[in-house]
Every structure is written in C-alpha cells, then in structure tokens.
py3Dmol code that shows the C-alpha trace and the ligand (Angstrom):
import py3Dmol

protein = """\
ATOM      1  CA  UNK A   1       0.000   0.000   0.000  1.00  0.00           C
ATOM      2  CA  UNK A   2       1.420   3.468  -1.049  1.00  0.00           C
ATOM      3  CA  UNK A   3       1.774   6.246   1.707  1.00  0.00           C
ATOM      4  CA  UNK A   4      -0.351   8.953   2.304  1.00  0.00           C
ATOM      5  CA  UNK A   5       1.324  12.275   3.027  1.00  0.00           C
ATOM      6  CA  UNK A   6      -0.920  13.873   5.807  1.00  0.00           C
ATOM      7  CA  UNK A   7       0.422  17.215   5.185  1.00  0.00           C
ATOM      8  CA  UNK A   8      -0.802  17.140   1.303  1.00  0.00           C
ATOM      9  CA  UNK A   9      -4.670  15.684   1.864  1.00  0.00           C
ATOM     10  CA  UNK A  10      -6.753  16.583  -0.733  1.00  0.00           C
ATOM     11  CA  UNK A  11      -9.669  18.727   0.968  1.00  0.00           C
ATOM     12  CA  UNK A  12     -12.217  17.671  -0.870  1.00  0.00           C
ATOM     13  CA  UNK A  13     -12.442  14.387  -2.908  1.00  0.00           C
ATOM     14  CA  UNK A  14     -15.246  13.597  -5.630  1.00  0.00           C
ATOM     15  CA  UNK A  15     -15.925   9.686  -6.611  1.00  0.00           C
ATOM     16  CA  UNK A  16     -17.778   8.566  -9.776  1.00  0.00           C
ATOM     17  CA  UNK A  17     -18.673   5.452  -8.002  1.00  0.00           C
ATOM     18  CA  UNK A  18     -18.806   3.036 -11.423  1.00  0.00           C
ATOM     19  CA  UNK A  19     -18.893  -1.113 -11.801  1.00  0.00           C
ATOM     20  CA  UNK A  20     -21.725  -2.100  -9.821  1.00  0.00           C
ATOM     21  CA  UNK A  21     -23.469  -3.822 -12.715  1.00  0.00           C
ATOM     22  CA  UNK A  22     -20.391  -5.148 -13.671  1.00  0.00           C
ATOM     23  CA  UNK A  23     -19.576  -6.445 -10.248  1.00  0.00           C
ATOM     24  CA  UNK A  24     -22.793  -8.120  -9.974  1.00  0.00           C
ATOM     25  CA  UNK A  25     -22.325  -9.927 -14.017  1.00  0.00           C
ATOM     26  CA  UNK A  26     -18.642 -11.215 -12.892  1.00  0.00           C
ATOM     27  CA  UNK A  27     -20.724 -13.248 -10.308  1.00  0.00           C
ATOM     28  CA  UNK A  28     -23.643 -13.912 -12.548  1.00  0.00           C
ATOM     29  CA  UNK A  29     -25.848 -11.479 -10.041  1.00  0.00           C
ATOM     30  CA  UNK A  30     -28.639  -9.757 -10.976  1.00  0.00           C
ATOM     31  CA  UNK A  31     -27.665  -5.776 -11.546  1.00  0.00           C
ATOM     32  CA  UNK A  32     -28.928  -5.035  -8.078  1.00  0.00           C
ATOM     33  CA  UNK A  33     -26.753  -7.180  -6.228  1.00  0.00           C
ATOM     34  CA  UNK A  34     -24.193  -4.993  -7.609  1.00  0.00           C
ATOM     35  CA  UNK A  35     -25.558  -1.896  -6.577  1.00  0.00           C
ATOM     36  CA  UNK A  36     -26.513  -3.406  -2.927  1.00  0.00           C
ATOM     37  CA  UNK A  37     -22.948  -4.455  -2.200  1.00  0.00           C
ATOM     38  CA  UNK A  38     -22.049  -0.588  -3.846  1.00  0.00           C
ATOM     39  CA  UNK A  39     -24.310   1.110  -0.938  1.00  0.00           C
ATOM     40  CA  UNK A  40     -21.341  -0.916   1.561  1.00  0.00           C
ATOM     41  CA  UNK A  41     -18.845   0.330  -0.493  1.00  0.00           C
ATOM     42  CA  UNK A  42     -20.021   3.831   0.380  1.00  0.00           C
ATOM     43  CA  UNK A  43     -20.412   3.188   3.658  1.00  0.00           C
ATOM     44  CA  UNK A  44     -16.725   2.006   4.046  1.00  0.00           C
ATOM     45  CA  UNK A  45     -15.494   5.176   1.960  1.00  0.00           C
ATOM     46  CA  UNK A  46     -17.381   7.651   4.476  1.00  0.00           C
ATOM     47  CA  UNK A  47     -15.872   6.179   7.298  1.00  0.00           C
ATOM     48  CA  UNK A  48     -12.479   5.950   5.696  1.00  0.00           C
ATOM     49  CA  UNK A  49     -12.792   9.737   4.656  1.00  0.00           C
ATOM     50  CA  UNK A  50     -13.687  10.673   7.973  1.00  0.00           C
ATOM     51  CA  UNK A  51     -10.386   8.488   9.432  1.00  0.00           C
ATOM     52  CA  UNK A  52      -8.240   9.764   6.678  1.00  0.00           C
ATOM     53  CA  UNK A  53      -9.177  13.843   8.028  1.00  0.00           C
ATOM     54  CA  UNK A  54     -11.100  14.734   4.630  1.00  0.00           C
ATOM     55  CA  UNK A  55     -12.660  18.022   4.782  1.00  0.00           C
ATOM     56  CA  UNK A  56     -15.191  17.201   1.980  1.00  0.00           C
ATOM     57  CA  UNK A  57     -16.242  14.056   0.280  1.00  0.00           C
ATOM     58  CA  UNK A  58     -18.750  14.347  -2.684  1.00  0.00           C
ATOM     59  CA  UNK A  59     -20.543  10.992  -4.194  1.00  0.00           C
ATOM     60  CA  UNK A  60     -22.402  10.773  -7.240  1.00  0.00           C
ATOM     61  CA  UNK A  61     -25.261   8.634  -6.725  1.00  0.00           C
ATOM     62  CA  UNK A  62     -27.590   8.919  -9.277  1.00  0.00           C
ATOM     63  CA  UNK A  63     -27.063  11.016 -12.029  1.00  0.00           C
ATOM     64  CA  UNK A  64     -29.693  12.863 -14.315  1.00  0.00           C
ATOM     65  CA  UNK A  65     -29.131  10.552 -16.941  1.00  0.00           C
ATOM     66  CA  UNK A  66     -29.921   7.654 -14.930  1.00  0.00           C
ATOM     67  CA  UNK A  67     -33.541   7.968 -15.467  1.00  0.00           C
ATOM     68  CA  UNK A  68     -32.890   6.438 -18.413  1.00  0.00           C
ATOM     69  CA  UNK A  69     -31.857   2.687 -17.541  1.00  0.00           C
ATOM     70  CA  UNK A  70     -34.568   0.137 -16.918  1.00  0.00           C
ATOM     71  CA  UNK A  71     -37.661   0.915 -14.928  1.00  0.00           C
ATOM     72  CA  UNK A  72     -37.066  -1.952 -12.822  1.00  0.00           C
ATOM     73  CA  UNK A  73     -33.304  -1.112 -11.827  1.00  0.00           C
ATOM     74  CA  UNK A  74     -34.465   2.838 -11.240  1.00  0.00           C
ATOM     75  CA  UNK A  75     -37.012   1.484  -8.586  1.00  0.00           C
ATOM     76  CA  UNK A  76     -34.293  -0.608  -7.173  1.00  0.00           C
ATOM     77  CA  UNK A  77     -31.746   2.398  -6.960  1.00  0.00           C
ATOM     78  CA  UNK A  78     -34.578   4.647  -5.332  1.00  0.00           C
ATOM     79  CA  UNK A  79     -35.307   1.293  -2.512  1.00  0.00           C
ATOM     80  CA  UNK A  80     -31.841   1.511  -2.041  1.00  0.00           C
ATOM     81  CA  UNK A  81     -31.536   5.383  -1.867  1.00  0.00           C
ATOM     82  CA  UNK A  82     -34.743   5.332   0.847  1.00  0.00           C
ATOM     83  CA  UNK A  83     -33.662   2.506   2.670  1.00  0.00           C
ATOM     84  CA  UNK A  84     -29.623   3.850   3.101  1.00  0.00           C
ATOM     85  CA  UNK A  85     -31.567   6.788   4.098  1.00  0.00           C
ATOM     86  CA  UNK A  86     -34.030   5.992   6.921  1.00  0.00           C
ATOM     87  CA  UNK A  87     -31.109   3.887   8.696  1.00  0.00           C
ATOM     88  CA  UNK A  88     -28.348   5.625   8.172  1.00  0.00           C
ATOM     89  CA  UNK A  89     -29.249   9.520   9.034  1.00  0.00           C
ATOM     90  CA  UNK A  90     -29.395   8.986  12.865  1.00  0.00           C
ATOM     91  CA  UNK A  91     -25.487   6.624  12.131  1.00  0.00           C
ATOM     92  CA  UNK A  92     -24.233  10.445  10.109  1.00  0.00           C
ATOM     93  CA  UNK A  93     -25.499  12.280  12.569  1.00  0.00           C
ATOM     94  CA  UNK A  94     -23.878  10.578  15.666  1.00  0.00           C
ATOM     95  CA  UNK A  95     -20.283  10.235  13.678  1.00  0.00           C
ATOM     96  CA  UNK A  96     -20.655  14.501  13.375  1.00  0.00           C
ATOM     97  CA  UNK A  97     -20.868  14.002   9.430  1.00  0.00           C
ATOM     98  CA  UNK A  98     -22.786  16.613   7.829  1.00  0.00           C
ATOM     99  CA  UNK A  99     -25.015  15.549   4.837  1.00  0.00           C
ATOM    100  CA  UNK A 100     -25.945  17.853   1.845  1.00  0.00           C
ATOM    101  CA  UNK A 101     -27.547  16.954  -1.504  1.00  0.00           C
ATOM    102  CA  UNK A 102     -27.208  18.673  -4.490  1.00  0.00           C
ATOM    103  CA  UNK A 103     -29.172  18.015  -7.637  1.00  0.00           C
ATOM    104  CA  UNK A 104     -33.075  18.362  -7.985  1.00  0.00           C
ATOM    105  CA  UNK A 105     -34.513  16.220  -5.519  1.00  0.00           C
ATOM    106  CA  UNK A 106     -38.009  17.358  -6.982  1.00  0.00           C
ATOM    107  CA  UNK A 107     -37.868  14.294  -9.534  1.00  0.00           C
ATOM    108  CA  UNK A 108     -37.930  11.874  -6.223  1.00  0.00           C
ATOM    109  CA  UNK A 109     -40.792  10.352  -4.672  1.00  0.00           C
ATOM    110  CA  UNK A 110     -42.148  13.186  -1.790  1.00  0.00           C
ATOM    111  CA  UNK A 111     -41.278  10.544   0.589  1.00  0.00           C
ATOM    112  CA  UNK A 112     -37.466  10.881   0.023  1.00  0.00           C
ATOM    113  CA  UNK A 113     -37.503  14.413  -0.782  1.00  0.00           C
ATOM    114  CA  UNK A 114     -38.853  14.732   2.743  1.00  0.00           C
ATOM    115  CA  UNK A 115     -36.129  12.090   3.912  1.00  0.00           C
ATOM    116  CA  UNK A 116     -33.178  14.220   2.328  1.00  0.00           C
ATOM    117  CA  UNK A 117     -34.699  17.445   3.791  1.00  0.00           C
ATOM    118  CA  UNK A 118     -34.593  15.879   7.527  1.00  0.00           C
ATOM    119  CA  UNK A 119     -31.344  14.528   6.950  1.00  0.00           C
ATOM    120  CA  UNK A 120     -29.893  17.378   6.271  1.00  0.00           C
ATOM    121  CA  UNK A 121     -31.411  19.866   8.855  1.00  0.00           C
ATOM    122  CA  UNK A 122     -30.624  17.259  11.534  1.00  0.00           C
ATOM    123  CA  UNK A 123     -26.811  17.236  10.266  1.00  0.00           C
ATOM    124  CA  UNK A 124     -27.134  20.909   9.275  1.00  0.00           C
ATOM    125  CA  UNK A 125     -24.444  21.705  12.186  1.00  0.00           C
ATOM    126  CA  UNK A 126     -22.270  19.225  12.185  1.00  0.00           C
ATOM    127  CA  UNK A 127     -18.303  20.010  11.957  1.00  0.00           C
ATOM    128  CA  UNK A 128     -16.860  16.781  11.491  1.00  0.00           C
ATOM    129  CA  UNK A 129     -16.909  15.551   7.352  1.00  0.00           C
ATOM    130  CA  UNK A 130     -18.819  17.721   5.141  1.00  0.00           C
ATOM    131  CA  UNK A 131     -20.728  14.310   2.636  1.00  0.00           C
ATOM    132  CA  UNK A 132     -22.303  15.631  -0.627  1.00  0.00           C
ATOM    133  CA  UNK A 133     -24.490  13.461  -2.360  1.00  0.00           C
ATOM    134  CA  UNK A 134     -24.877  14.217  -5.992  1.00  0.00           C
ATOM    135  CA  UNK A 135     -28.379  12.885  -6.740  1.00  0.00           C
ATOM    136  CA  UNK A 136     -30.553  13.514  -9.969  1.00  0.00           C
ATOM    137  CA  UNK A 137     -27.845  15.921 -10.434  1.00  0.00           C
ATOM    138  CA  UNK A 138     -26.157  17.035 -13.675  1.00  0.00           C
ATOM    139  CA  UNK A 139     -23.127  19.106 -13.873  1.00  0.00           C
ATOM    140  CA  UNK A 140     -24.836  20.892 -17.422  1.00  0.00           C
ATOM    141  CA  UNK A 141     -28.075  21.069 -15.446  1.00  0.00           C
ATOM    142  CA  UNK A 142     -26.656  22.781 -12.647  1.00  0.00           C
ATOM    143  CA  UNK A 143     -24.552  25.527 -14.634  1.00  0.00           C
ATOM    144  CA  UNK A 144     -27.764  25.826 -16.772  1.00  0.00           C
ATOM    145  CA  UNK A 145     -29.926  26.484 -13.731  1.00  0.00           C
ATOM    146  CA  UNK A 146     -27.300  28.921 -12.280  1.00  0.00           C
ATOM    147  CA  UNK A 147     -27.228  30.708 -15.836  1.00  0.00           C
ATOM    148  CA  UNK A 148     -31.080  31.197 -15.605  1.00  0.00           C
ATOM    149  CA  UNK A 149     -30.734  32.754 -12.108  1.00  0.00           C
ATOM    150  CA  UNK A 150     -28.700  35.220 -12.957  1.00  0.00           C
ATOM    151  CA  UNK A 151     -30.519  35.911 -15.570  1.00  0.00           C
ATOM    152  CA  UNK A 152     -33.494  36.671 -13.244  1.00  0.00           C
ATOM    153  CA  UNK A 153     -31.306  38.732 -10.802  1.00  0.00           C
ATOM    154  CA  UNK A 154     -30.421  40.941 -14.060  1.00  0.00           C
ATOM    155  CA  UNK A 155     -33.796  41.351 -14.518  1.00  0.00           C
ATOM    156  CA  UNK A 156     -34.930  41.886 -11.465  1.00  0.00           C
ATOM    157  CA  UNK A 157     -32.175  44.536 -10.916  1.00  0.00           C
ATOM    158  CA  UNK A 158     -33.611  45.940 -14.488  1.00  0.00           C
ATOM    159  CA  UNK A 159     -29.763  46.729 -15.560  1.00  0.00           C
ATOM    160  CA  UNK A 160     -26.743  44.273 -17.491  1.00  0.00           C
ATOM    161  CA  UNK A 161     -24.258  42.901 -15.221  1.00  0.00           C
ATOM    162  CA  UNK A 162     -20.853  43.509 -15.086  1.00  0.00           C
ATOM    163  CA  UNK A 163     -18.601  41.205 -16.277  1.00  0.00           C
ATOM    164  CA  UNK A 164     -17.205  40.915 -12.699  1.00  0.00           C
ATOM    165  CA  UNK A 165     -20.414  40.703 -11.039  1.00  0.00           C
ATOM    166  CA  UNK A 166     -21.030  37.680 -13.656  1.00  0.00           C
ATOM    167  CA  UNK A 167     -17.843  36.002 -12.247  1.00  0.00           C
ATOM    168  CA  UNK A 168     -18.963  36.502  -8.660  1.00  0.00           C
ATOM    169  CA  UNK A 169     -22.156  35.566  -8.707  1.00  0.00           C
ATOM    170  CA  UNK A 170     -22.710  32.233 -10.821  1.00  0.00           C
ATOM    171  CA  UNK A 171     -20.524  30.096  -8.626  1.00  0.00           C
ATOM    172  CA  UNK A 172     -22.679  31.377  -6.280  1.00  0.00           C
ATOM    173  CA  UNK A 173     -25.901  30.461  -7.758  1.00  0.00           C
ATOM    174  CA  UNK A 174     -24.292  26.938  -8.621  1.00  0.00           C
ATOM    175  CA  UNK A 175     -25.579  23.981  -6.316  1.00  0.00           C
ATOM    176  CA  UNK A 176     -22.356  23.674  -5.285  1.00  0.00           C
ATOM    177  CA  UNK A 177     -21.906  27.032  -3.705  1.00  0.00           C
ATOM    178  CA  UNK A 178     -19.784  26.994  -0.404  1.00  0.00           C
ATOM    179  CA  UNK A 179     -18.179  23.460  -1.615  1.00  0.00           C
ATOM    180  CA  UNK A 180     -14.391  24.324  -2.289  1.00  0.00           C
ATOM    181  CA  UNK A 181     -13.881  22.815  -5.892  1.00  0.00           C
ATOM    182  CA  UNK A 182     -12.476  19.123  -5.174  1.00  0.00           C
ATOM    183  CA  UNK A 183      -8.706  18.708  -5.573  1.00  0.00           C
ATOM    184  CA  UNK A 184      -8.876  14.861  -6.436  1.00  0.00           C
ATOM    185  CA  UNK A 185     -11.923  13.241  -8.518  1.00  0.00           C
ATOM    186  CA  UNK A 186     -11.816   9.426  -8.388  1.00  0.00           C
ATOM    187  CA  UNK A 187     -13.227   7.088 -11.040  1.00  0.00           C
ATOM    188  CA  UNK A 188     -13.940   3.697 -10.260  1.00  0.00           C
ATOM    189  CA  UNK A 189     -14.420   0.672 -13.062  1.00  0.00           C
ATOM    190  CA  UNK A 190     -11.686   1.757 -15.386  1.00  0.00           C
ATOM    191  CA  UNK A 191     -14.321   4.073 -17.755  1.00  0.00           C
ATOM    192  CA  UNK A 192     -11.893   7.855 -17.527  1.00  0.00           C
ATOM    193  CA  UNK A 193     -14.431  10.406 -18.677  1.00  0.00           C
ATOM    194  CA  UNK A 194     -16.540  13.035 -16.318  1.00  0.00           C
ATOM    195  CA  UNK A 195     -19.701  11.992 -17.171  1.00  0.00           C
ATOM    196  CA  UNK A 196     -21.664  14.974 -16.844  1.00  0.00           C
ATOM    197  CA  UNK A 197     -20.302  15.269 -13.079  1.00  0.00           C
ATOM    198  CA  UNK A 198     -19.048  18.340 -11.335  1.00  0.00           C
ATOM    199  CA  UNK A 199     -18.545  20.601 -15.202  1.00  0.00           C
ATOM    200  CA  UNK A 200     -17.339  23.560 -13.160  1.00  0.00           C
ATOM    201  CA  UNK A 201     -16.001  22.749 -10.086  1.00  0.00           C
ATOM    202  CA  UNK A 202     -13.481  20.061 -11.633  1.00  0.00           C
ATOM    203  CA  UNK A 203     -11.572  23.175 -13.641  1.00  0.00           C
ATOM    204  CA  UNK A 204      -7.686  22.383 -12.078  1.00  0.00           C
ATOM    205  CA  UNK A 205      -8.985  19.124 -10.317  1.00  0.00           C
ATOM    206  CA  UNK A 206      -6.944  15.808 -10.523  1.00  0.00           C
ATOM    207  CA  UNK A 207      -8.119  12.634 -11.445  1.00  0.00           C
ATOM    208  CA  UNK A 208      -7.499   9.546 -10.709  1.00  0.00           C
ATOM    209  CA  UNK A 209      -8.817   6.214 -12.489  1.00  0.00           C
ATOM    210  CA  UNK A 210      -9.081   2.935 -11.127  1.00  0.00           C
ATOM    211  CA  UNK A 211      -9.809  -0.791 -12.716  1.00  0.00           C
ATOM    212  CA  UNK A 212     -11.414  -1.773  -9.159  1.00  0.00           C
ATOM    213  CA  UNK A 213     -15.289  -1.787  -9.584  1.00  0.00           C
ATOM    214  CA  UNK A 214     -17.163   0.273  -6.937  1.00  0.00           C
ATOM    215  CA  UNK A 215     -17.973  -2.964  -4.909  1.00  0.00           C
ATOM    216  CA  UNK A 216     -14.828  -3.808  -4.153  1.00  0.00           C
ATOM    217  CA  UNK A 217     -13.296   0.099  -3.282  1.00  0.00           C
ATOM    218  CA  UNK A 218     -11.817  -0.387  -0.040  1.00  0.00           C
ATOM    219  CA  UNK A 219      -9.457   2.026   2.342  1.00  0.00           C
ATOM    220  CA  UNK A 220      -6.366   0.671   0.333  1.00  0.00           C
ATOM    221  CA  UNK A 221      -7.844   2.011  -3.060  1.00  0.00           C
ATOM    222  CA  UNK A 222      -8.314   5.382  -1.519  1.00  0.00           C
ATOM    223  CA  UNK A 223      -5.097   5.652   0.470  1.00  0.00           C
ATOM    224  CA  UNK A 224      -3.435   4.939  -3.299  1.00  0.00           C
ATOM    225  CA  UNK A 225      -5.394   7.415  -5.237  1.00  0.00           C
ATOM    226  CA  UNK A 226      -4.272   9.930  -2.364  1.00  0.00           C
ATOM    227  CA  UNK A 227      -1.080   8.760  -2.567  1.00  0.00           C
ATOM    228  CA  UNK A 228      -0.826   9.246  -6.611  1.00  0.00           C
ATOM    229  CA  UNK A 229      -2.446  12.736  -5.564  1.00  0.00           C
ATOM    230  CA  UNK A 230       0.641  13.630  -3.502  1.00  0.00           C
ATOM    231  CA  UNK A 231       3.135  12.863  -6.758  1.00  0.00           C
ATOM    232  CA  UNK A 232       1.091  15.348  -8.796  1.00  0.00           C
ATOM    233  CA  UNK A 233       2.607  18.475  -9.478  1.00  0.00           C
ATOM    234  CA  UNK A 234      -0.503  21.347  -9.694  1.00  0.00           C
ATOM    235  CA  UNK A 235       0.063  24.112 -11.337  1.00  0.00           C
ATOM    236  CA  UNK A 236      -3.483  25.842 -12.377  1.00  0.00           C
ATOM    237  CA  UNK A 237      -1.923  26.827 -15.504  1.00  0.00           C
ATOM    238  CA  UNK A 238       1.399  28.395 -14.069  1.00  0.00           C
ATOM    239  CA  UNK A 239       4.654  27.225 -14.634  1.00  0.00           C
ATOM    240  CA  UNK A 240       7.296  25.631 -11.643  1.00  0.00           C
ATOM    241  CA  UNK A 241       8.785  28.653 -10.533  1.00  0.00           C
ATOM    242  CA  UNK A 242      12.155  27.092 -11.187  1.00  0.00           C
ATOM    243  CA  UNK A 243      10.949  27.391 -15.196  1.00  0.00           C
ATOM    244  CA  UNK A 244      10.670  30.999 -14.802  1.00  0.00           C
ATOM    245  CA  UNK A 245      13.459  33.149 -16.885  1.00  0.00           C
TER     246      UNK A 245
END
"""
ligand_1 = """\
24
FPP
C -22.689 2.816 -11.373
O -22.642 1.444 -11.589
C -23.329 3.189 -10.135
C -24.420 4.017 -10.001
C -25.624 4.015 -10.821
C -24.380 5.005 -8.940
C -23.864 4.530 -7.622
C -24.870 3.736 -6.902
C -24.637 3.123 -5.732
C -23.359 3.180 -4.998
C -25.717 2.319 -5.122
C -26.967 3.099 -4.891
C -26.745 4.336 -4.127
C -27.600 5.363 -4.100
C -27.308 6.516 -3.205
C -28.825 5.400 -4.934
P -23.193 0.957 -12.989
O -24.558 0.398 -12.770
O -23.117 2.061 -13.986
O -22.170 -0.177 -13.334
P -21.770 -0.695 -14.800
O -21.113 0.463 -15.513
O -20.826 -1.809 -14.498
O -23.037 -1.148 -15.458
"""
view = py3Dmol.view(width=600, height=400)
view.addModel(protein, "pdb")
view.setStyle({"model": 0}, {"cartoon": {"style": "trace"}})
view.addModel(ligand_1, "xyz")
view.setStyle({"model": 1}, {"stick": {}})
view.zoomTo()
view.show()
C-alpha cells in the first residue's frame, strides 16, 4: 500500500462510483446485487474519509441521466436510496458528518424528498466531514440552472451585469456554492471520462482512475489514489517557478 502524506490531503475528494453492474455480471448477479454491495462500499469510503481527516467528500449517486436505464433497476436504486436513508441519518449524525444533496430532488418520490430534507437539517451543524451526495444531479443542469438565475437577478435589478459581477455571482448560484472545488476526482471501473459530473467545479482538479469496480473500493484504493495525488505536481496553468526566466 502506497503512503499517504498527511500534510498534502486533498480537501475535498469527488468519486464517480462506477462497476456495480459489472460487479454483480462477474458473479452472474442480478444488476442489483451490484448496486446493494455498492451502498457498503459507500459506507466504508465515508468512514475511511472521515479516518483519513477529509474536509469534503462528494458521491455521485444517481445522475440525471440515470432515469434512463430500466424501470425496474431505477425502482431498485430509489429502494436503495430510501432505505440507506431511513437507517443511516441517525449513524451520520452521531459520527458529526454533515449531509448535503445537491441536484433536484423534486424528480424523487415526496417521501425521500422529505427524507433528504430531515437529513440534512438534523446534520445541518455538524463540523466533522462535510458528505455531498450528488443525486438527480447534472453538472450541465446545474450551470444551466445557475445561468437562468442570474438571468433573473439581471432582470430583477432591471440593468446588465458587469462582467465581474457575472464572475462573482454564478458560482454562487451553482448547487455547489460553499463546496471548495475538489482537488482529487476518483473514477472507479476503469471508464476515464466526467460523465456529466461536477462541469465547473473540476476546472484544475486531478483525477485519478481505477480498474477496481465500486464494490470492491476499499481504504487501500483510496489511500493509493491519495497517494498518486501527492506525486502530482498542480500548477493551475502556471509554470514551476524554477521554469521561470
Ligand atoms: C454505477 O454502476 C453506479 C451508479 C448508478 C451510482 C452509484 C450507486 C450506488 C453506490 C448504489 C446506490 C446508491 C444510491 C445513493 C442510490 P453501474 O450500474 O453504472 O455499473 P456498470 O457500468 O458496471 O453497469
């Protein structure tokens, strides 16, 4: 196992948690066993980003897009989003973890919207690790939706913006707002594309791609994509200043 420099954590990591269907077809499982086994895999990565010192760990659970697999394995992900739900608020909660969602959580049944909405009052002031889950979210959607905001605050203020006020204020009209942007995005099952994920946060973010599927992610597989984290050498578009005439 590769060594973690403490000093160097990433503050907030983002996972693309991918494989569970092809988990569950290695063992000739039904889809669903794949993406039952993937809810302990997330379980196991909270607690191991909470260990590790984490400020921020961000999940993509369901993405916009994902209304668009079988009915039958949609009604399984929303059992499995209302059942890791009911019994695991109280669990975040205790461990000081404070949950947020971002995506719309209108598309959900009322039950869960009302389930998020709980959750996250209850663990609204927590200090410990700060969980996003992405769900129904889209990171066109969201940029979209931030666009059409400020168009309404143009309006509203019955005057064009300033380029600068632009620049302040759609971050700030992003779901994300108050997130720092993650510094490491991990993506599990060997597929090395965004997928429609955090667009703007993930500007100068590093990524890291894995073959293991998201069943199996365990604390070694993050401690290594930390560790490969450490080696990189960020630059935001600079140069070293050793490279400077
Ligand atoms: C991708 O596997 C996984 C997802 C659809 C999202 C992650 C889901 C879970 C961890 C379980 C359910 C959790 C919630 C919060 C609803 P895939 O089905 O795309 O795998 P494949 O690419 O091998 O088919």
């Amino acid at each position: 196992m590769e060594e973690i420099d403490k000093k160097k954590l990433p503050c907030h990591i983002a996972i693309i948690m991918d494989g569970n269907g092809r988990w569950a077809k290695s063992r000739n499982l039904p889809r669903p066993a794949g993406h039952r086994k993937g809810i302990e895999a997330l379980q196991n990565v909270i607690e191991a980003a909470g260990e590790i010192g984490v400020e921020f760990l961000t999940l993509f659970g369901f993405s916009s897009e994902n209304w668009n697999r079988p009915k039958d394995e949609v009604s399984e992900l929303m059992r499995l989003l209302r059942s890791y739900l009911r019994s695991q608020t109280a669990e975040l909660h205790k461990n000081n973890i404070r949950l947020r969602v971002i995506g719309d959580r209108k598309a959900f049944d009322k039950d869960i919207v009302v389930l998020i909405d709980n959750a996250e009052r209850l663990t609204s002031e927590n200090t410990g690790l700060n969980l996003v889950m992405a769900l129904n979210y889209g990171g066109r959607q969201d940029i979209l939706h931030a666009a059409n905001l400020l168009a309404d605050h143009a309006w509203r203020e019955k005057r064009k913006l300033t380029e600068d006020e632009v620049n302040a204020l759609l971050p700030q009209f992003l779901m994300t707002a108050g997130i720092p942007d993650p510094e490491l995005m991990i993506r599990t099952s060997g597929e090395q594309r965004i997928s429609n994920f955090l667009l703007w946060p993930c500007a100068y973010t590093e990524f890291v791609f894995t073959d293991t599927l998201w069943p199996d992610f365990s604390r070694k597989d993050i401690d290594d994509a930390i560790a490969e984290f450490n080696k990189r050498d960020r630059r935001f578009g600079r140069i070293k200043t050793s490279q400077a005439q």
